[in-house]
PLY file of the C-alpha trace (Angstrom):
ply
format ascii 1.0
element vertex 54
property float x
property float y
property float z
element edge 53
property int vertex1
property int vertex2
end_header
-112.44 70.75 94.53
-113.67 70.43 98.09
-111.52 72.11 100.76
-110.95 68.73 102.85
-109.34 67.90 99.93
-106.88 70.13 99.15
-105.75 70.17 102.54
-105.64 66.21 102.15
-103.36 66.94 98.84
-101.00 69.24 101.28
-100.57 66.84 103.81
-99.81 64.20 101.02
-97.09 66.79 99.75
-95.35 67.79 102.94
-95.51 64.20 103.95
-93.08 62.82 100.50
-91.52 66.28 100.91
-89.99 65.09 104.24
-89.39 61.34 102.73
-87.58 62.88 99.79
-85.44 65.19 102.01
-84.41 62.37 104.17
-83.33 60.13 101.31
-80.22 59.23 100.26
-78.43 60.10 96.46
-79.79 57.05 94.10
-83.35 57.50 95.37
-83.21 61.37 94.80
-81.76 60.76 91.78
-84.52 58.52 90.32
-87.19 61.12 91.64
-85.42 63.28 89.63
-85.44 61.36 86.40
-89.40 60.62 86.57
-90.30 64.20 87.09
-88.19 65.41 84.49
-89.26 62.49 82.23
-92.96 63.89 82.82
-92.43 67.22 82.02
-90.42 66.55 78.21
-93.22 64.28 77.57
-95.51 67.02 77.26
-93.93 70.24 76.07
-94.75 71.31 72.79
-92.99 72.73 69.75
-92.22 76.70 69.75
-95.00 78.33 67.31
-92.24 80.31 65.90
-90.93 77.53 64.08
-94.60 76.84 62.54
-94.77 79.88 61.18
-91.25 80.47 59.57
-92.31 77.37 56.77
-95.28 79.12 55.98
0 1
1 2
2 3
3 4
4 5
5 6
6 7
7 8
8 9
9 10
10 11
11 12
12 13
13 14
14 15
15 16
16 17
17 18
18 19
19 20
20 21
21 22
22 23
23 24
24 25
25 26
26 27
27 28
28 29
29 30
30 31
31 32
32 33
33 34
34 35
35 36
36 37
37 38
38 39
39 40
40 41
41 42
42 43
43 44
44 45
45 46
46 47
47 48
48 49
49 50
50 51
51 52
52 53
């Protein structure tokens, strides 16, 4: 990734960073939900489980 760019990607960050500070409950709320929502989507089963029906 080019430098200009990252530093374009911080800016972007900082910029919702002070949006999200200065919003009010509900918004932060639904932020919330969406990030979260993300992050179970993806996360995978524990290899220990694999392993103990084996």
């Amino acid at each position: 990734m080019e430098k200009s760019n990252i530093g374009e990607l911080e800016n972007r960050a900082l910029e919702i960073g002070k949006k999200y500070k200065n919003a009010d409950k509900p918004t932060k709320i639904e932020v919330g939900k969406i990030m979260l929502g993300k992050r179970r989507k993806f996360k995978k089963k524990k290899a220990y489980r694999y392993y103990q029906y084996l």
